[in-house]
Structure formats: structure tokens, C-alpha cells
C-alpha positions as CSV (number, residue, x, y, z in Angstrom):
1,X,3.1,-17.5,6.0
2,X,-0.6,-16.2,7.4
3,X,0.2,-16.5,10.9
4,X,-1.9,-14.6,13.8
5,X,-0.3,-12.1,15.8
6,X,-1.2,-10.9,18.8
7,X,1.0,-7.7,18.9
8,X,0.1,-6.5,22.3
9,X,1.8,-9.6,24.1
10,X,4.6,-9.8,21.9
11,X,5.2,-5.9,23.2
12,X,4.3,-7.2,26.9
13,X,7.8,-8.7,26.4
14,X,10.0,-6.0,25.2
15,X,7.9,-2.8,27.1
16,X,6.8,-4.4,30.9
17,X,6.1,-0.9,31.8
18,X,3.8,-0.3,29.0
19,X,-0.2,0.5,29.8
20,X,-3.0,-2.3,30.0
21,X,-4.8,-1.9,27.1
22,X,-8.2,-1.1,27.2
23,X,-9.7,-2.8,24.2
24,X,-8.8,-5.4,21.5
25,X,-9.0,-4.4,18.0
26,X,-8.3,-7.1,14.8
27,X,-6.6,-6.2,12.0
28,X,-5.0,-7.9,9.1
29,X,-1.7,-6.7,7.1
30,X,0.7,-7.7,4.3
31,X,3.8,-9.5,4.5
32,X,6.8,-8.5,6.7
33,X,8.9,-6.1,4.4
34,X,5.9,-3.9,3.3
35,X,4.8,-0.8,4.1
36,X,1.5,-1.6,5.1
37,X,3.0,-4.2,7.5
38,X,5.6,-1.9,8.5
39,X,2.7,1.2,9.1
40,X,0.2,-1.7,11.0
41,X,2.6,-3.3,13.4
42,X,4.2,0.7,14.1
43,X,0.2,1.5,14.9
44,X,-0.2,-1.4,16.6
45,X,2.9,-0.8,19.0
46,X,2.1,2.8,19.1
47,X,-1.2,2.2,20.8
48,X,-0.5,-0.7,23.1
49,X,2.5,1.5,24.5
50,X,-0.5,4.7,25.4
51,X,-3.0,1.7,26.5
52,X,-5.6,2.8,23.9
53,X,-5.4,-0.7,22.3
54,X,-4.3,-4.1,21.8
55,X,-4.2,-5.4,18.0
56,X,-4.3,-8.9,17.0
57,X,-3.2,-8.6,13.4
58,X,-3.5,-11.3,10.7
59,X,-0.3,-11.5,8.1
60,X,0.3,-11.9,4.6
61,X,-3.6,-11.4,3.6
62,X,-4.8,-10.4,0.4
63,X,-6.3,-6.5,0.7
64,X,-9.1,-7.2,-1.1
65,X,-10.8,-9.6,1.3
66,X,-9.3,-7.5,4.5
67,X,-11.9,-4.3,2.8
68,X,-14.5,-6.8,2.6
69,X,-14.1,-7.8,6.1
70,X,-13.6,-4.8,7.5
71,X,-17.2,-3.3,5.7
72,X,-18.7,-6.9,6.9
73,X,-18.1,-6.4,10.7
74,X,-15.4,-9.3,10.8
75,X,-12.0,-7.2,11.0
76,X,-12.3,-3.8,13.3
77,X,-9.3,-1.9,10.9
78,X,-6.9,-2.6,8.0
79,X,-4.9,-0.7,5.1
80,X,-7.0,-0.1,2.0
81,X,-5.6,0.4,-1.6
82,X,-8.7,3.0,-1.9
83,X,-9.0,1.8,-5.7
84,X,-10.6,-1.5,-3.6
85,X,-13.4,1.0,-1.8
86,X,-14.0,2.4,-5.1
87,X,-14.2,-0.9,-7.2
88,X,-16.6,-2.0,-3.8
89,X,-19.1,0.9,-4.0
90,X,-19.4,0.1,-7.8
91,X,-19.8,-3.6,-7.6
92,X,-16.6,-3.8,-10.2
93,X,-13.5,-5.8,-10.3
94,X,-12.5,-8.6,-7.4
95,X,-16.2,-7.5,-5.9
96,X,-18.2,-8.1,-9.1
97,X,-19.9,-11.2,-7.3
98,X,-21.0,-9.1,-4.9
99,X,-23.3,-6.8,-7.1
100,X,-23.0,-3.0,-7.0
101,X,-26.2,-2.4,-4.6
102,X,-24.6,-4.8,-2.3
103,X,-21.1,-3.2,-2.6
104,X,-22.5,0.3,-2.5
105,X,-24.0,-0.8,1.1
106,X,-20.9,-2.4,2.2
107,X,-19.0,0.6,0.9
108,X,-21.2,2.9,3.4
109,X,-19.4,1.4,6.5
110,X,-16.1,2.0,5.2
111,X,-14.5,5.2,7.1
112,X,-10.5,6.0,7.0
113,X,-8.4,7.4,10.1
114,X,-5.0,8.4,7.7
115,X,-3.9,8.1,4.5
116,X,-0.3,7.0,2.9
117,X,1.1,6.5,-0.5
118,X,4.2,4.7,0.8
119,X,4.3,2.7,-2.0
120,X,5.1,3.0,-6.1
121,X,5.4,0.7,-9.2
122,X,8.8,-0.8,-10.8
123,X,9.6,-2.9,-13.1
124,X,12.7,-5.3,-12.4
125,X,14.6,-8.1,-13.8
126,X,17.7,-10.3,-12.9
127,X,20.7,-8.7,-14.2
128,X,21.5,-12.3,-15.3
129,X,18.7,-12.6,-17.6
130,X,19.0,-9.2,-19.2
131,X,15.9,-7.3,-20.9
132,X,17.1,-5.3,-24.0
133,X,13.9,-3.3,-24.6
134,X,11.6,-2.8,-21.4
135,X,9.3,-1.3,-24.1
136,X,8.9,-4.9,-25.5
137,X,8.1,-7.6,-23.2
138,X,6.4,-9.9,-25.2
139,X,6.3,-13.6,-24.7
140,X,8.2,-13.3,-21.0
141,X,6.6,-14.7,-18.0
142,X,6.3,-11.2,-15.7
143,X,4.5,-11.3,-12.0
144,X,2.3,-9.0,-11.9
145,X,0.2,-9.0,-8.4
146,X,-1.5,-11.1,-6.0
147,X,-4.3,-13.6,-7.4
148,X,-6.0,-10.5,-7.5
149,X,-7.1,-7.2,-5.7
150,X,-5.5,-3.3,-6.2
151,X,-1.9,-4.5,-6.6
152,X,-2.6,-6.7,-10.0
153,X,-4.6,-4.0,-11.1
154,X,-1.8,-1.7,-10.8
155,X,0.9,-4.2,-12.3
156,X,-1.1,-5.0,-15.4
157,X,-1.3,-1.1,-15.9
158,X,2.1,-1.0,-15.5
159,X,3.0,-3.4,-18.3
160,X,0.3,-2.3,-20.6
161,X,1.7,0.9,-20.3
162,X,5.3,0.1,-21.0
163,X,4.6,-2.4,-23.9
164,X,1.4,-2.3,-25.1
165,X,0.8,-5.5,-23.8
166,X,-2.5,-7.0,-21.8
167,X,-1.9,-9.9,-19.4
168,X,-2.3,-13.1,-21.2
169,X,-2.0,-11.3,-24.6
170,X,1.3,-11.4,-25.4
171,X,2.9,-12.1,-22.4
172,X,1.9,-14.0,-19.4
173,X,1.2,-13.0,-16.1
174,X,2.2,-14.4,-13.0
175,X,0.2,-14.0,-9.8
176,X,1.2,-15.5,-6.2
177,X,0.1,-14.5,-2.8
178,X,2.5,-11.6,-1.4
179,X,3.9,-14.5,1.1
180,X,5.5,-16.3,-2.2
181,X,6.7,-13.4,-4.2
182,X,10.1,-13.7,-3.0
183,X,10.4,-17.2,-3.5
184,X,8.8,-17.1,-7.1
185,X,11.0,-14.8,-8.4
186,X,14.2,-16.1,-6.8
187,X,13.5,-19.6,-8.0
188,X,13.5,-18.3,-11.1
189,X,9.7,-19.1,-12.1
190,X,9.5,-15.4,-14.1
191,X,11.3,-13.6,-16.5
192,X,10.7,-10.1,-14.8
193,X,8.3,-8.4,-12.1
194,X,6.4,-5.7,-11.8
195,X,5.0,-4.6,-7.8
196,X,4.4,-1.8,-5.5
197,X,7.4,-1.1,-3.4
198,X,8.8,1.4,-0.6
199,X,12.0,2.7,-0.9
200,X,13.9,1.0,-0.2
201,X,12.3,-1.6,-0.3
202,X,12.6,-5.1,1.8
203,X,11.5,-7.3,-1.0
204,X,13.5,-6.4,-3.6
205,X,16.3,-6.2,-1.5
206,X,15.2,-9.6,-0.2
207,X,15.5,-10.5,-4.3
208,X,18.6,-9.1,-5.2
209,X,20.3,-10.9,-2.2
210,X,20.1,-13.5,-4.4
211,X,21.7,-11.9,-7.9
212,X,21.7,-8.5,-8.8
213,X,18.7,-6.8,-10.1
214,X,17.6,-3.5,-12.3
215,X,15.0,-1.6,-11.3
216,X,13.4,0.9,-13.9
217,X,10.8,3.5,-13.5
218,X,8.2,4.8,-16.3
219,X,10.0,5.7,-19.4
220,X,9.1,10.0,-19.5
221,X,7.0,9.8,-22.9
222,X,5.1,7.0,-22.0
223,X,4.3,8.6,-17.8
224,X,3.7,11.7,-19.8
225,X,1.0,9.8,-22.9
226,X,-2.7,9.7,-22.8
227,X,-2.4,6.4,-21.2
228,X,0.4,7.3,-18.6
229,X,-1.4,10.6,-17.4
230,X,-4.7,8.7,-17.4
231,X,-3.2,5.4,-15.1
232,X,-1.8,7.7,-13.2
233,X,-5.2,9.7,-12.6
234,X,-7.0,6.4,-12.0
235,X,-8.9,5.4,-8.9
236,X,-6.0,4.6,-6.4
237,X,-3.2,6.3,-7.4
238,X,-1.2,9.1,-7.3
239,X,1.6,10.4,-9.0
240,X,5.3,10.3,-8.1
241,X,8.4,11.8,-8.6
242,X,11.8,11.2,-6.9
243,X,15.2,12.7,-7.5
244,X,16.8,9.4,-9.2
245,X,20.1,10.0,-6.7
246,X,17.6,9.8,-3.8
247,X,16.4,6.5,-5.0
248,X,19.8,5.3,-5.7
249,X,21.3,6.3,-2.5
250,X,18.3,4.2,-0.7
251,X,19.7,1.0,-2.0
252,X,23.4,1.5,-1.2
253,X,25.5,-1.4,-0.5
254,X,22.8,-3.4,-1.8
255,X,23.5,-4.9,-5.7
256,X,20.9,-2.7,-7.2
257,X,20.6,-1.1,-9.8
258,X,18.1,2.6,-11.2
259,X,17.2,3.3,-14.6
260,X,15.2,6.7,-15.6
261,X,15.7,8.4,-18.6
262,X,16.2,11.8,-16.6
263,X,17.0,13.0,-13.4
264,X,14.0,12.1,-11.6
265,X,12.0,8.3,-10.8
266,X,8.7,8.8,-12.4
267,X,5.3,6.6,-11.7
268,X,2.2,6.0,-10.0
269,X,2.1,5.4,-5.7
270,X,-0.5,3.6,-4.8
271,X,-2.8,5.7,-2.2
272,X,-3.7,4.0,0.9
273,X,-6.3,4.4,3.7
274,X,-6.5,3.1,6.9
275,X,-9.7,1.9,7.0
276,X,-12.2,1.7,9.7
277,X,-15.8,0.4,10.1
278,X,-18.2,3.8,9.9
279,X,-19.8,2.3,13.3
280,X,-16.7,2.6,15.4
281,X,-17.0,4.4,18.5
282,X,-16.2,8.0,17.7
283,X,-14.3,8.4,21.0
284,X,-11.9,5.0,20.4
285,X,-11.1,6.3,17.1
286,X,-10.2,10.0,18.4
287,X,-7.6,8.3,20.5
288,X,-5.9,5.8,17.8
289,X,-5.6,8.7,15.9
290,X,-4.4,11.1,18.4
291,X,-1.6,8.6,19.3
292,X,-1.2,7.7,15.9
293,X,-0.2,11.3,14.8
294,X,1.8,11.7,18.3
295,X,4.3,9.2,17.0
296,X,5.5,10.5,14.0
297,X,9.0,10.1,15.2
298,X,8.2,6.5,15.8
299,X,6.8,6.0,12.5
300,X,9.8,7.7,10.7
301,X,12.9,6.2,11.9
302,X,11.7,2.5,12.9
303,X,12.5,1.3,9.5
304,X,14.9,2.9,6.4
305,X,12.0,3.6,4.5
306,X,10.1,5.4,7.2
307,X,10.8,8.8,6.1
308,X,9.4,8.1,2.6
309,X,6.2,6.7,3.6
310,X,4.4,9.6,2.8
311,X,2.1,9.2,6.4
312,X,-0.6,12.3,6.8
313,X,0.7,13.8,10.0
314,X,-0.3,17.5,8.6
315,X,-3.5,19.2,6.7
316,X,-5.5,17.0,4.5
317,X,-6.8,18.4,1.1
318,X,-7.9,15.2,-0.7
319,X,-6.3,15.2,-3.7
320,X,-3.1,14.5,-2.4
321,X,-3.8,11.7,-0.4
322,X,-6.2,10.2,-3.7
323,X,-9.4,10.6,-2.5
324,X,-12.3,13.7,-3.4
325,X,-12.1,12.4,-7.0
326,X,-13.6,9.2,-8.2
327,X,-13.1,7.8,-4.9
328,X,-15.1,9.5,-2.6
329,X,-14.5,7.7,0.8
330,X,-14.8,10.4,3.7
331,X,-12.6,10.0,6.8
332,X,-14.4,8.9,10.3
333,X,-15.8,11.5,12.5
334,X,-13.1,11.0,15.2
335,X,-10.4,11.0,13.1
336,X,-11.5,14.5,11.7
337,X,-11.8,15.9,15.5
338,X,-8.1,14.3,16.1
339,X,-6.8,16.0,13.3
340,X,-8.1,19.4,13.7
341,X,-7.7,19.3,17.6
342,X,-4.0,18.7,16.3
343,X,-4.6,21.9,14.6
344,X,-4.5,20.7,11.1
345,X,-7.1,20.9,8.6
346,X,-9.2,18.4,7.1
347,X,-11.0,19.4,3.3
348,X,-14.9,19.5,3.2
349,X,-14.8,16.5,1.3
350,X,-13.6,14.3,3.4
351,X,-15.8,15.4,6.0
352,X,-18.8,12.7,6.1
């Protein structure tokens, strides 16, 4: 489903007492059930309720265009994979047709507010249709990502690092639009499935509703190989570790199950930015994130996986949050005045 939203009215409903808003921003999001849908439509609510903003947001889009538009002038704000700023700036990837002195230009206008890594890769199957060897996965049908954009790029990492394999080289890869993924994989149309998930998660809980599932994490010798450290270290990620009873507990009473080969869920997150155009008024963005870090709270316990998100709400070095390395995307200049008026400090590097 890509169905518009306008967020503010919906809210108009539920909060009568709320304040008018003052201007209209556009956005566009994920599906329901993902964190960046979850993190938009929290913002979204969080800043008609002050009366900084209403936000019309777009569903189920495909990151890679949102970037575009945003850097164009036709979105005011969206989450960013901040591989897809990276792979803008250098003309590379989904953006080769746009040529890397036009996507270094575009890039320029790209600014983020906060960061997140609420997000990490799995690898799953049906317990029905067991896999003996995660390590071989040749000749399966897997899905793998989107048609294309940050998440593939991820997936097809995440294969090649467990098997060896490249995507259409040994096995082939699925890719649907994030609105189908549950239905593609429930209707049986893939072997196994590899995606960038919260914990818990709604989609694969969405999946195992309809047969119980494993999920794995990255096998220790391969997250710790020359390949593992090095996907890890790539543009747009970030690494992860999470006590494996943790991850368990977060799908109780769901038919899920967690296989590491230690105590702990080992992979990549995939960083996140919420982007901005650099050309937003300094003062508007000073107050989205001002009420953005005021609702912490809100952004924590609206949903189960709220308190895993892994939202900035403190001091910002860079590295953590996958930026001031290969990408080199500075926050906005209101954002950076929120933050520190908040009394947390923002690294030089992100500083424009």
C-alpha cells in the first residue's frame, strides 16, 4: 500500500486540544511495522501535539528515491540509510544515472536532525522448510531487499557473507517493494529471507504468524573475517551486539526461534539519518528537534521495540551514529544549536 497520510488530521481526532500547527512539512516513510515508520509517524505526532508542524507523510516508499527527493526540493524530510547519501555524493549504486558531479550537488543539500540504528540484519527461514547449513545456500530463492536502494545492498552482503555466494550466482535473489515482503514470503515465493529488522520486529512476527520461523545472526568467525569486519565497517553500517536472551525474550509468545553460536546476536545495524534539505529554515529545524528530543519517553514506550531503537537523545561523536568516516554528511545548523542548548555535545565533524 503507498497511501498518503496526512498525520496532523488523523491526530485532530484523537488530541482536540492539541496546537494549530504552524507549518506543513512532507515526508515519506516505510511500511507500517518498521522502524522508520514507527520513528516518522512518533515525530510526526510529536510535533503536531507542540504545534511546530503538521506532516503529510507518504507510505511504503522506496528510501532511495525519498533521499533523492528530499536533495531535489520535492520532500521537506525523510529517514536516510546514510550508505544512500554516500552512494549519492559519489554518483555510485541506485544513483549511477545521475553522475557523480550531479550527485555530489545534490548531496550538498542533504543535512540530518538525528540519527538511529534501530535496525539489524537476519537471516530467516520457515521452520517447515528447514536449512541444514546457513553457510550453504546455494540454488535457494532468498529475498534479499527492495528493487533496490541501502536495504539490498545490505542483504546481498549478508548472503555473500554467510555463503560465499553473489546474488544471481549461485542462488537467486528476490526483490519486492517493502509493501509485499510479507506477502512474498508467506505465499511461499522464497526459500529464505534476509532484511533489516527491529527487535522485535512487526514483520517477522507478521511472518511467523503464519508458521514458525528461525532467525539466525552472523555465524562469530565469519562477523569476525576480513569480509565480516570489513561489511560491517562499510558505508551505512554499524556494528551490533545483543545478549541472545534479550533477543529471545523480545519475541516471547511469538513462534520464534534465535540461533547464535555464543551468547550474544552479532551483525551489522543499519545507521540511519533523518534527513533534511540544507536550506531549511534554521529556526523550524531548532524546534522539530527540540520537541523531537523532549519526547523521548514518547518515542520509547509507544511501540515494544521502542527502547531498542537506538534514537540520539544524548552527545553525538560520529562514529557511533555511522557518520565522520566515509560518510561525511554534517548535521543542520539548527539541529546542532537544539542539541547543545539541550546540553549535549555535538563532534566537530558533524558540524557543517
Amino acid at each position: 500500500m503507498n497511501t498518503k497520510k496526512l498525520i496532523g488530521a488523523a491526530l485532530a481526532v484523537l488530541m482536540p486540544v492539541a496546537a494549530t500547527a504552524q507549518v506543513t512539512l512532507t515526508s515519506e516513510t516505510t511500511s507500517p511495522g518498521s522502524t522508520p515508520h514507527y520513528i516518522d509517524t512518533t515525530l510526526a505526532a510529536a510535533l503536531d501535539s507542540a504545534g511546530v508542524a503538521t506532516v503529510q507523510i507518504t507510505e511504503g516508499a522506496t528510501l532511495t528515491n525519498t533521499v533523492q527527493a528530499i536533495a531535489e526540493g520535492q520532500l521537506d524530510m525523510g529517514p536516510a540509510p546514510l550508505i544512500l547519501p554516500f552512494l549519492l555524493e559519489n554518483g555510485a549504486g541506485p544513483y549511477r544515472g545521475i553522475g557523480k558531479e550531479k550527485g555530489a550537488e545534490l548531496a550538498k543539500n542533504l543535512q540530518v536532525i538525528f540519527f538511529h540504528a534501530g535496525s539489524w540484519q537476519i537471516f530467516a527461514h520457515y521452520n517447515s522448510s528447514p536449512i541444514p547449513n546457513i553457510r550453504d545456500l546455494s540454488g535457494l530463492r532468498i529475498w534479499n531487499g527492495p528493487p533496490r536502494g541501502a536495504a539490498l545492498t545490505s542483504g546481498r552482503a549478508a548472503i555473500q557473507l554467510l555463503s560465499g555466494l553473489k546474488d544471481g550466482e549461485g542462488y537467486e535473489g528476490v526483490q519486492t517493494p517493502w509493501p509485499d515482503v510479507v506477502s512474498t514470503i508467506t505465499g511461499g515465493a522464497v526459500d529464505a529471507w534476509t532484511s533489516p529488522d527491529g527487535l522485535p520486529s512487526g514483520r517477522q512476527i507478521q511472518i511467523a504468524a503464519a508458521g514458525g520461523i528461525t532467525i539466525y545472526d552472523m555465524p562469530s568467525d565469519l562477523y569476525n573475517s576480513e569480509l565480516g569486519q570489513k561489511i560491517v565497517a562499510a558505508p551505512g553500517h554499524a556494528p551490533v551486539s545483543i545478549p541472545v536472551e534479550k533477543y529471545r525474550a523480545a519475541y516471547e509468545g511469538n513462534d520464534v526461534t534465535v540461533v547464535t553460536d555464543d551468547e550474544t546476536f552479532d551483525t551489522y545495524a543499519t545507521a540511519f539519518g533523518q534527513v533534511v534539505r540544507s536550506d531549511m529554515d534554521e529556526q523550524l529545524v531548532y524546534d522539530i528537534v527540540t520537541t523531537y528530543l523532549a519526547a523521548q519517553e514518547r518515542f520509547e514506550t509507544g511501540a515494544p521495540f521502542g527502547p531498542n531503537l537506538n534514537l540520539t537523545f544524548g552527545d553525538l561523536n560520529g562514529k557511533n551514529q555511522g557518520a565522520c568516516g566515509a560518510v561525511k554528511i554534517k548535521m543542520h545548523p539548527g539541529a546542532i544549536r537544539a542539541y547543545e542548548a539541550a546540553g549535549h555535545s555535538v563532534a566537530d565533524c558533524l558540524k557543517p
